[in-house]
PQR file of N, CA, C, O and H, with PARSE charges and radii, in Angstrom:
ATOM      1  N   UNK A   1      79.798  97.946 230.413 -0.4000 1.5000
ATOM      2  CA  UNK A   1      78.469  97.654 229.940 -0.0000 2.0000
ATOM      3  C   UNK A   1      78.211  96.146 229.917  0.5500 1.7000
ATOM      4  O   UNK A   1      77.181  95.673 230.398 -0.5500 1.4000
ATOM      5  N   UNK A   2      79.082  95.464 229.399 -0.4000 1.5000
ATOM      6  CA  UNK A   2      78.927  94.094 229.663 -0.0000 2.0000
ATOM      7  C   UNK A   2      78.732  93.390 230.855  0.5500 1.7000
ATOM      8  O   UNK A   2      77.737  92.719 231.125 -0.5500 1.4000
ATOM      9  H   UNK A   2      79.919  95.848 229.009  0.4000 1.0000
ATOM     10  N   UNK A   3      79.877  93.595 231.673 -0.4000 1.5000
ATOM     11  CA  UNK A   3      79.728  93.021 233.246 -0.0000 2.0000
ATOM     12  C   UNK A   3      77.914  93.764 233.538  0.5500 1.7000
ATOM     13  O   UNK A   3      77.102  92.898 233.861 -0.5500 1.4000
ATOM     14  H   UNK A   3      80.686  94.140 231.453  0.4000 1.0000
ATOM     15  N   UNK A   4      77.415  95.038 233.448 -0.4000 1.5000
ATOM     16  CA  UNK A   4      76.103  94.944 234.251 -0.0000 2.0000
ATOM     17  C   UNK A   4      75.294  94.089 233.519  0.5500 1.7000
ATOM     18  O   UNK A   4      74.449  93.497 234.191 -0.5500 1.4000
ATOM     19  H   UNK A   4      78.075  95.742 233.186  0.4000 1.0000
ATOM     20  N   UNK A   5      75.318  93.816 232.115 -0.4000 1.5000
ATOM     21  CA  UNK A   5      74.094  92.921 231.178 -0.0000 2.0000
ATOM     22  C   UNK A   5      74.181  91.104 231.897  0.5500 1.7000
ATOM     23  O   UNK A   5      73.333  90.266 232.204 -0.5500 1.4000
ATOM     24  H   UNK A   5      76.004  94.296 231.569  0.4000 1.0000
ATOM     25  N   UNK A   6      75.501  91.155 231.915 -0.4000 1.5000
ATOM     26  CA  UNK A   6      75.688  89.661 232.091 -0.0000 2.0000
ATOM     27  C   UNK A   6      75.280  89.065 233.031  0.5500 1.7000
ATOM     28  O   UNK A   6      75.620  87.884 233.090 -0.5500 1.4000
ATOM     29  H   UNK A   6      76.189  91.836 231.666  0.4000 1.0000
ATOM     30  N   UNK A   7      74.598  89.487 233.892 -0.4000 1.5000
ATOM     31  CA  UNK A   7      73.895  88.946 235.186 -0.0000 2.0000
ATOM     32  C   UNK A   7      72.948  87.717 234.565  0.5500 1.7000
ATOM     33  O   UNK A   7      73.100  86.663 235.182 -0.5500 1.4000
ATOM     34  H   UNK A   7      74.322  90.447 233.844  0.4000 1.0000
ATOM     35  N   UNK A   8      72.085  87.665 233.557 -0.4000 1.5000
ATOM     36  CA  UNK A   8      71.212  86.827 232.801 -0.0000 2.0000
ATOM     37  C   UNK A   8      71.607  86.038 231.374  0.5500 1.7000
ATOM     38  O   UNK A   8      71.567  84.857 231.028 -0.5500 1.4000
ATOM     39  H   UNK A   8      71.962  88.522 233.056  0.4000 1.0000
ATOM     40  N   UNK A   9      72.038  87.377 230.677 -0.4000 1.5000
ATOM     41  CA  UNK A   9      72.840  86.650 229.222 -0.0000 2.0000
ATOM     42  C   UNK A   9      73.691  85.893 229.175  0.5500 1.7000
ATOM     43  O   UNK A   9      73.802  85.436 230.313 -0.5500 1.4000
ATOM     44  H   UNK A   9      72.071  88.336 230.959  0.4000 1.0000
ATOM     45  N   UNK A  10      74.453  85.419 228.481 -0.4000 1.5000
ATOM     46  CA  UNK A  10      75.413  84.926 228.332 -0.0000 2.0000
ATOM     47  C   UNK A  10      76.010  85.770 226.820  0.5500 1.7000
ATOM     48  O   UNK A  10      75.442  86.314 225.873 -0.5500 1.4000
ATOM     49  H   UNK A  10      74.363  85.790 227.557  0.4000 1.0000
ATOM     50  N   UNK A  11      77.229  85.567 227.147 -0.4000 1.5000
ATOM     51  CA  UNK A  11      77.896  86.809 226.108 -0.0000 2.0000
ATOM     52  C   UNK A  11      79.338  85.908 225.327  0.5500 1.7000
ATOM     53  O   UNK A  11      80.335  85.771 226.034 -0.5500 1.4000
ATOM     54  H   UNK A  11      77.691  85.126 227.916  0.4000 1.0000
ATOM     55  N   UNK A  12      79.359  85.372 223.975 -0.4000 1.5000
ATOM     56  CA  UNK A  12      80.427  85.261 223.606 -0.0000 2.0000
ATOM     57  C   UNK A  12      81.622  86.707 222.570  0.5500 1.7000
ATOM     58  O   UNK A  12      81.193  87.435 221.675 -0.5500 1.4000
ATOM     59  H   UNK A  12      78.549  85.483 223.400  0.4000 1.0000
ATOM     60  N   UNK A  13      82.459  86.698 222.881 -0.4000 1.5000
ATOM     61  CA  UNK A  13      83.276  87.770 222.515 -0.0000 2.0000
ATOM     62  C   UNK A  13      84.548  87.555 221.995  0.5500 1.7000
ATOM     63  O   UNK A  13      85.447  86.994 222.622 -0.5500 1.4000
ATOM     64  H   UNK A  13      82.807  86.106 223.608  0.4000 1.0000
ATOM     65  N   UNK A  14      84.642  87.982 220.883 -0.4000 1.5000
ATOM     66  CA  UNK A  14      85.995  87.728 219.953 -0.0000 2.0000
ATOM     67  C   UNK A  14      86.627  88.708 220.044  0.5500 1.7000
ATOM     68  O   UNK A  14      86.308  89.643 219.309 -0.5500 1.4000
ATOM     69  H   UNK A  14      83.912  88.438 220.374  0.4000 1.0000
ATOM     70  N   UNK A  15      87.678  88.859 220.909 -0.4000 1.5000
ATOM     71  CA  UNK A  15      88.781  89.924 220.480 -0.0000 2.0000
ATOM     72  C   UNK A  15      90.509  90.020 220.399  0.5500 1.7000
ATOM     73  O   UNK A  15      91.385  89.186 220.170 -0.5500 1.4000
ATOM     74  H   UNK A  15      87.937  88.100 221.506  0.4000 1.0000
ATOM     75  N   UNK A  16      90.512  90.842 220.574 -0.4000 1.5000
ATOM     76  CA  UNK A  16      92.518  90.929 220.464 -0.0000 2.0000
ATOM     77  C   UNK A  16      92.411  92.686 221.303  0.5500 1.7000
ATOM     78  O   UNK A  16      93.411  93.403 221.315 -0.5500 1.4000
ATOM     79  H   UNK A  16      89.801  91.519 220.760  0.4000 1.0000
ATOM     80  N   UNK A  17      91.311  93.068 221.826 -0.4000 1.5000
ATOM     81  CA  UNK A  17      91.924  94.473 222.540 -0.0000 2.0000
ATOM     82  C   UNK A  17      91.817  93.632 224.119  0.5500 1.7000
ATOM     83  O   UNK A  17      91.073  92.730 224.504 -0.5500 1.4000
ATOM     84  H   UNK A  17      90.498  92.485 221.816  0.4000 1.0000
ATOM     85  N   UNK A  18      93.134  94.536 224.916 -0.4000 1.5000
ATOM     86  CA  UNK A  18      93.466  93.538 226.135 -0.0000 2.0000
ATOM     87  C   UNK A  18      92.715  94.118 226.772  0.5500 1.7000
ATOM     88  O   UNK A  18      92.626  93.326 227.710 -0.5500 1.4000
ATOM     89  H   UNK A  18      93.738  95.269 224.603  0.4000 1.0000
ATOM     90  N   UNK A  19      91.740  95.324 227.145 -0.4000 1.5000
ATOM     91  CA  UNK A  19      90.723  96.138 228.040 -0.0000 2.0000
ATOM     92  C   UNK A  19      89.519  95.230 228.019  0.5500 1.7000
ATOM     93  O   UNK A  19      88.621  95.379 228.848 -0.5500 1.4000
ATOM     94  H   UNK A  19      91.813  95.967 226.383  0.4000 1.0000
ATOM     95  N   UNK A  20      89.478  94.302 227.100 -0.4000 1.5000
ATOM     96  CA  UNK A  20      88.367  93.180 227.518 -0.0000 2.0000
ATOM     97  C   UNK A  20      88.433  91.862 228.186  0.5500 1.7000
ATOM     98  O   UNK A  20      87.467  91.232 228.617 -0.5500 1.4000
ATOM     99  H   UNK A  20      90.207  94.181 226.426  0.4000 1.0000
ATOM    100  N   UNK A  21      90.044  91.413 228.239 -0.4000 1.5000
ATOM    101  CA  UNK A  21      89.928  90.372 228.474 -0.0000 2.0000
ATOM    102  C   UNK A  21      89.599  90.647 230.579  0.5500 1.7000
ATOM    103  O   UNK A  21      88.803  90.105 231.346 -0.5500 1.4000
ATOM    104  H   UNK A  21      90.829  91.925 227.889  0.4000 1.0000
ATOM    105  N   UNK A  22      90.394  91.446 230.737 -0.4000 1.5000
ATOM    106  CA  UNK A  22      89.674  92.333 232.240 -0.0000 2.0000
ATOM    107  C   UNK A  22      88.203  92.053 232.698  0.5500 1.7000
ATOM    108  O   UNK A  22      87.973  91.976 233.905 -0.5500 1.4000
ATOM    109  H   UNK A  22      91.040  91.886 230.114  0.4000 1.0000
ATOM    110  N   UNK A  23      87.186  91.896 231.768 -0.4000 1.5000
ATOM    111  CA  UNK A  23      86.461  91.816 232.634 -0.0000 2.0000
ATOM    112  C   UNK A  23      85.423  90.782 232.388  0.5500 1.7000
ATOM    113  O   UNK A  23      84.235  91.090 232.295 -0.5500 1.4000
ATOM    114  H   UNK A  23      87.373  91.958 230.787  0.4000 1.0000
ATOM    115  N   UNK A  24      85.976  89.204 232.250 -0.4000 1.5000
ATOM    116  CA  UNK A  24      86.034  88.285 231.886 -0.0000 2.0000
ATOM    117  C   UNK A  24      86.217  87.187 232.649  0.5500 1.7000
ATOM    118  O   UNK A  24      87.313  87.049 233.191 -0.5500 1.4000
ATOM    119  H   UNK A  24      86.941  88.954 232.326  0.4000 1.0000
ATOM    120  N   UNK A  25      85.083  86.095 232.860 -0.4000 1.5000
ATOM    121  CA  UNK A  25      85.899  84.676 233.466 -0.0000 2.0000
ATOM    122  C   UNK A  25      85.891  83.779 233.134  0.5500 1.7000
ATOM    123  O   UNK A  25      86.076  82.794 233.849 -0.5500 1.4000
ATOM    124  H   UNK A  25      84.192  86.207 232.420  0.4000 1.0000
ATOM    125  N   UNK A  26      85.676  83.747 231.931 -0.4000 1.5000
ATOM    126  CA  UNK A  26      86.548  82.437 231.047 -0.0000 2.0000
ATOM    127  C   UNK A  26      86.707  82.919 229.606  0.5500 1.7000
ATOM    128  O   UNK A  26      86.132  83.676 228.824 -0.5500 1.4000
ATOM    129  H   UNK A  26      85.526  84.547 231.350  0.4000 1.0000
ATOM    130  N   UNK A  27      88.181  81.796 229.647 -0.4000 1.5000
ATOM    131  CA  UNK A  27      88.809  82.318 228.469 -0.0000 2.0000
ATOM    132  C   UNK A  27      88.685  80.867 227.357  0.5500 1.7000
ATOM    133  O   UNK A  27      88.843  79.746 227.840 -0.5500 1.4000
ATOM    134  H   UNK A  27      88.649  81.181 230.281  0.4000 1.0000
ATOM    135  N   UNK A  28      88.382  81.050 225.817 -0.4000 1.5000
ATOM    136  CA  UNK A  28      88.634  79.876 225.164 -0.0000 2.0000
ATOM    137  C   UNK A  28      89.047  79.716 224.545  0.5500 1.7000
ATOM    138  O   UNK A  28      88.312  80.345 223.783 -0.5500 1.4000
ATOM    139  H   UNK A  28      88.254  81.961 225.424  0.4000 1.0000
ATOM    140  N   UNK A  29      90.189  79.136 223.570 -0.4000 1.5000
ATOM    141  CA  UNK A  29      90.851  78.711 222.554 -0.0000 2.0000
ATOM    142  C   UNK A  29      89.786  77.384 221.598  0.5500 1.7000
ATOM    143  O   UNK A  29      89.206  76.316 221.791 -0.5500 1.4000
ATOM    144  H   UNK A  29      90.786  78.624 224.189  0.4000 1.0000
ATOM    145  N   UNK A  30      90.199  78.835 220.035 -0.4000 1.5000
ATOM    146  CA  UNK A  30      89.537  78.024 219.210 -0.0000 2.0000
ATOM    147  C   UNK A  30      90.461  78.049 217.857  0.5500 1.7000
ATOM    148  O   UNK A  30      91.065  78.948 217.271 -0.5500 1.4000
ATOM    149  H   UNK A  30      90.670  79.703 219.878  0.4000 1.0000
ATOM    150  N   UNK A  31      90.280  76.542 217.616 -0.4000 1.5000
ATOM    151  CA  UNK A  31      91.373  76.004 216.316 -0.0000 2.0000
ATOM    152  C   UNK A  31      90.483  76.165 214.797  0.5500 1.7000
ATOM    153  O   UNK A  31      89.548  75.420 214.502 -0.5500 1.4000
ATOM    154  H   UNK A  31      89.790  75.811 218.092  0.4000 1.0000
ATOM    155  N   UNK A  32      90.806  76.891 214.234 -0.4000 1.5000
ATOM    156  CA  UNK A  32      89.856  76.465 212.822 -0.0000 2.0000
ATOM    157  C   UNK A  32      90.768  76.208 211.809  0.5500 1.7000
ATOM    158  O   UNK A  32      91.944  76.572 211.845 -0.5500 1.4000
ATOM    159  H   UNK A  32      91.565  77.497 214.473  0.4000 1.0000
ATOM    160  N   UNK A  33      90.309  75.659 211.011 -0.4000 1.5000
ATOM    161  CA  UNK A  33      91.035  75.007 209.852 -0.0000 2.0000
ATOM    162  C   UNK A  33      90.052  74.355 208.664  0.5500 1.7000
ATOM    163  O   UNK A  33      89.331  73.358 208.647 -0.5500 1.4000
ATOM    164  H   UNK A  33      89.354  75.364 210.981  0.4000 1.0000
ATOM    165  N   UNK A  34      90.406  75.531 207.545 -0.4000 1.5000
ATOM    166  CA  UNK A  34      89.234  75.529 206.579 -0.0000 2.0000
ATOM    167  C   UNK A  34      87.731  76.283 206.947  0.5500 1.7000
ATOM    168  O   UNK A  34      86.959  76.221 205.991 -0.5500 1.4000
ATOM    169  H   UNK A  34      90.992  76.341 207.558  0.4000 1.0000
ATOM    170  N   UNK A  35      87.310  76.811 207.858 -0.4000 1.5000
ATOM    171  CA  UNK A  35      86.288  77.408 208.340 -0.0000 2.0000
ATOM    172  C   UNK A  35      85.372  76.518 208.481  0.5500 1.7000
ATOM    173  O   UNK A  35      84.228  76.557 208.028 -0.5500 1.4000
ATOM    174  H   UNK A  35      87.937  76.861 208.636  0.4000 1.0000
ATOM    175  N   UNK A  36      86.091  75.326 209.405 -0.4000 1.5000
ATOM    176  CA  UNK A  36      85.515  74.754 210.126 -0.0000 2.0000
ATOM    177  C   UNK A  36      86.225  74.714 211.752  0.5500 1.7000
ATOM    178  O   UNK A  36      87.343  75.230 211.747 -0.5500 1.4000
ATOM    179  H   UNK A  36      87.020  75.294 209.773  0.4000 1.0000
ATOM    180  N   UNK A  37      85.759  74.176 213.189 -0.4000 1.5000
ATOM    181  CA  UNK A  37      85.935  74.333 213.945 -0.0000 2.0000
ATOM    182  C   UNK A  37      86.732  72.916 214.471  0.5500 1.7000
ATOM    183  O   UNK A  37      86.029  71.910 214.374 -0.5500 1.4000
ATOM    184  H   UNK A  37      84.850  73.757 213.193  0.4000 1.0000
ATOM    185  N   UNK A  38      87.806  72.749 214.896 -0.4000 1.5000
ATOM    186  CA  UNK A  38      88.424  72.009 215.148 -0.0000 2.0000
ATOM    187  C   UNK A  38      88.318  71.510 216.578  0.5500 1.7000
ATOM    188  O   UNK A  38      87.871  70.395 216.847 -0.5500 1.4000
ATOM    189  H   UNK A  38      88.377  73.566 214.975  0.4000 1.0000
ATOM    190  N   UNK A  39      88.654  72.191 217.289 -0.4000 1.5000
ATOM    191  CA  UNK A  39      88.539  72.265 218.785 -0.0000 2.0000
ATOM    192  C   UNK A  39      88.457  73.357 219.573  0.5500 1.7000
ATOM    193  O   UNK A  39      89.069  74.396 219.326 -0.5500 1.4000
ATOM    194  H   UNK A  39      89.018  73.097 217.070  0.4000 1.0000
ATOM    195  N   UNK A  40      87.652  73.182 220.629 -0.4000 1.5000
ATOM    196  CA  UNK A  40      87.816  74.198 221.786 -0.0000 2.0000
ATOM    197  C   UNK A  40      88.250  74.202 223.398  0.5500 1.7000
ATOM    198  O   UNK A  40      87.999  73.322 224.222 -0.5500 1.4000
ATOM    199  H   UNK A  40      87.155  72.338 220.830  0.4000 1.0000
ATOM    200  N   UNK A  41      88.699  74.975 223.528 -0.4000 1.5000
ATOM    201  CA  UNK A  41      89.535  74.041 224.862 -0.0000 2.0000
ATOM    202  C   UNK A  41      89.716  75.395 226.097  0.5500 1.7000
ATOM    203  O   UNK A  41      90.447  76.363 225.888 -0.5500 1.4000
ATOM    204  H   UNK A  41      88.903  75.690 222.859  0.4000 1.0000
ATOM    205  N   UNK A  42      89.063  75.247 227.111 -0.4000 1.5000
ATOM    206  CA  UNK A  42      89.610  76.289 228.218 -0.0000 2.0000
ATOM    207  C   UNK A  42      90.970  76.556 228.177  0.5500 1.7000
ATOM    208  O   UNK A  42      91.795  75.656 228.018 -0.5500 1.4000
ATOM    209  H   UNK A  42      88.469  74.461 227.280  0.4000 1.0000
ATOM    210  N   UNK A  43      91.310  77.895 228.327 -0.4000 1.5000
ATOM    211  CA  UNK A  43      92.432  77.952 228.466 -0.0000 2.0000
ATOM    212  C   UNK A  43      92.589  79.310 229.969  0.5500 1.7000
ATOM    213  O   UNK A  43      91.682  79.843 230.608 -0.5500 1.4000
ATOM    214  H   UNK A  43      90.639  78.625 228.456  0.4000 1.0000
ATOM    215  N   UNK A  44      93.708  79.440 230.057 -0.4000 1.5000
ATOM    216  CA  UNK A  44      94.621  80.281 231.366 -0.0000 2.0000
ATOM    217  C   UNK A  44      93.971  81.730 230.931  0.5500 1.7000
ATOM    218  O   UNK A  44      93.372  81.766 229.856 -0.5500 1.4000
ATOM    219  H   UNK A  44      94.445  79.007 229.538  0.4000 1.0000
ATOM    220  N   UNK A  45      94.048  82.690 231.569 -0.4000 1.5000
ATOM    221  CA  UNK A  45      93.965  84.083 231.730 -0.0000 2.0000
ATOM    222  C   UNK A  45      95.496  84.236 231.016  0.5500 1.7000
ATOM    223  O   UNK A  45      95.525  84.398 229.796 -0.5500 1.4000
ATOM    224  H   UNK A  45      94.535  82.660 232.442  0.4000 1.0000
ATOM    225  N   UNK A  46      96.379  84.201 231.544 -0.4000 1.5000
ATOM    226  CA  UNK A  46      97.866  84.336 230.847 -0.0000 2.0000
ATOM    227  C   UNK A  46      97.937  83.714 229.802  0.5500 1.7000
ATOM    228  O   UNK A  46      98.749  83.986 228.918 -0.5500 1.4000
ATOM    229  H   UNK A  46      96.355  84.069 232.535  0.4000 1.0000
ATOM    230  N   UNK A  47      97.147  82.839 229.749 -0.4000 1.5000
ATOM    231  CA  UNK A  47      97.361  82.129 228.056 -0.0000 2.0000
ATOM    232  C   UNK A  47      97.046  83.108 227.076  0.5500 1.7000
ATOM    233  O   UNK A  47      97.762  83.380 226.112 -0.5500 1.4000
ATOM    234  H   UNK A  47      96.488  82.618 230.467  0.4000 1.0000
ATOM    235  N   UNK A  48      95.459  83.865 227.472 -0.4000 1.5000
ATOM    236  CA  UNK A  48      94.926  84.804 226.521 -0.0000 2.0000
ATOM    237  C   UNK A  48      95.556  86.110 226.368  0.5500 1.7000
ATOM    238  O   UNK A  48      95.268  86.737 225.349 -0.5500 1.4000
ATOM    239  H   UNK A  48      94.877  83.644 228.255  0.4000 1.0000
ATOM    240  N   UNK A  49      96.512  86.723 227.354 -0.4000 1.5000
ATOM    241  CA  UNK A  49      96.760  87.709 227.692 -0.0000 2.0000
ATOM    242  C   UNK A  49      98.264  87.502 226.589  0.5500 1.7000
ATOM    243  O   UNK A  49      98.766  88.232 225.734 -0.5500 1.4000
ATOM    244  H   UNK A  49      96.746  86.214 228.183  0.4000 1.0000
ATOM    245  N   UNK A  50      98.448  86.792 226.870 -0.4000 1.5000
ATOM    246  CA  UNK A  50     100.334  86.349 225.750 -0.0000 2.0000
ATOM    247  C   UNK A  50      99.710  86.617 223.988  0.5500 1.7000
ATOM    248  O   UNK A  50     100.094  87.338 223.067 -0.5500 1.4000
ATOM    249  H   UNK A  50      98.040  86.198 227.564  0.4000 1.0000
ATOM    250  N   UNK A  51      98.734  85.758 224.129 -0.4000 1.5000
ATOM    251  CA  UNK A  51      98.376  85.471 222.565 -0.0000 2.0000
ATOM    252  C   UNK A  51      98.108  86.836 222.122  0.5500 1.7000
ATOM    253  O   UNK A  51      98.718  87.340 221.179 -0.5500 1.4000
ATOM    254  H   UNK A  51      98.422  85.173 224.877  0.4000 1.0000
ATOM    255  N   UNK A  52      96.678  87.794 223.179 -0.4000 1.5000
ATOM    256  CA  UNK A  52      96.630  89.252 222.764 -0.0000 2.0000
ATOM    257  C   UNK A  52      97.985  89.688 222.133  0.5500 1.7000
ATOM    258  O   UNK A  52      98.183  89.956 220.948 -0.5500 1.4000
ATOM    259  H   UNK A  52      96.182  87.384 223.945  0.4000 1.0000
ATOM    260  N   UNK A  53      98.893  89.705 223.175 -0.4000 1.5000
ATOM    261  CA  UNK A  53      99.862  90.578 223.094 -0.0000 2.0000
ATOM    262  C   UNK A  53     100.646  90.079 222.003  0.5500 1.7000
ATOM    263  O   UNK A  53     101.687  90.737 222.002 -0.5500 1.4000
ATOM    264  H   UNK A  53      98.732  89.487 224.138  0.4000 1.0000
ATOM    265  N   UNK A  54     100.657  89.258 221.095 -0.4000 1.5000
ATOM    266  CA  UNK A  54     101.625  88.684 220.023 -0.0000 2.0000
ATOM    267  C   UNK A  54     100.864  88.921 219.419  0.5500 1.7000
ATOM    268  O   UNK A  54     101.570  89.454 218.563 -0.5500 1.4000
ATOM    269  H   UNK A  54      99.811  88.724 221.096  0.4000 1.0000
ATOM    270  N   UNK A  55      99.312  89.076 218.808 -0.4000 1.5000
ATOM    271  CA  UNK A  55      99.019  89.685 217.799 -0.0000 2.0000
ATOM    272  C   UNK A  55      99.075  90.941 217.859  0.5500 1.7000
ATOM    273  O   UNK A  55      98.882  91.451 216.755 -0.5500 1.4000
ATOM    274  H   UNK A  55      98.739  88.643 219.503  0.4000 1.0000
ATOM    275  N   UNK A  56      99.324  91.931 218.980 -0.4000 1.5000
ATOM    276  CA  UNK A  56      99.212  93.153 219.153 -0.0000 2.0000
ATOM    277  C   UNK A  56     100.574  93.780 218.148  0.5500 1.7000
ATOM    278  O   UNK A  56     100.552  94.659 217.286 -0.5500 1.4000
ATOM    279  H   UNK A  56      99.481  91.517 219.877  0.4000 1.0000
ATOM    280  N   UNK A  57     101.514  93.087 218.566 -0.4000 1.5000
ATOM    281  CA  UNK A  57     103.289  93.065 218.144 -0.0000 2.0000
ATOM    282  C   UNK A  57     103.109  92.510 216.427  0.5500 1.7000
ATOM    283  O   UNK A  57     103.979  92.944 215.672 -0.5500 1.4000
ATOM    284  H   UNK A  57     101.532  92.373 219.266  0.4000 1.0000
ATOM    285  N   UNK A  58     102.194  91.722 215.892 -0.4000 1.5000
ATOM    286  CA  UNK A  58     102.266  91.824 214.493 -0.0000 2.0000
ATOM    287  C   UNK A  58     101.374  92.627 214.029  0.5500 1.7000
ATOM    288  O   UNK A  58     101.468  92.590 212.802 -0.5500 1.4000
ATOM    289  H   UNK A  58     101.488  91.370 216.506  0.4000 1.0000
ATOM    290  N   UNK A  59     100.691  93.220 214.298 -0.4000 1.5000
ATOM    291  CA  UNK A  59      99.715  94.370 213.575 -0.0000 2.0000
ATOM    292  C   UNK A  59     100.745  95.369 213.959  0.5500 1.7000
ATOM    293  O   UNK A  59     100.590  96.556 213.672 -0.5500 1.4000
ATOM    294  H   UNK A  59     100.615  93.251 215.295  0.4000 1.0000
TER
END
């Protein structure tokens, strides 16, 4: 559903299920500290795909 909307929108998406990061082309790392925003920084497809999977392994 996303990939057909996104032709016009733009879509930000927070997750930890790995069936999304699939259909996706860019990935971002975000630092918060205190609920504020520290930095944001492009990161790798494998970057996001590791991190999924290590929170997957503590839940």
């Amino acid at each position: 559903m996303i990939q057909s909307l996104s032709f016009t929108p733009q879509f930000i998406v927070t997750t930890f299920q790995p069936e999304m990061l699939v259909t996706v082309d860019k990935f971002y790392g975000v630092l918060f500290n205190n609920q504020k925003v520290l930095s944001i920084w492009l990161i790798r497809c494998e970057e996001a795909m590791e991190f999924v999977d290590q929170e997957a392994q503590v839940q």
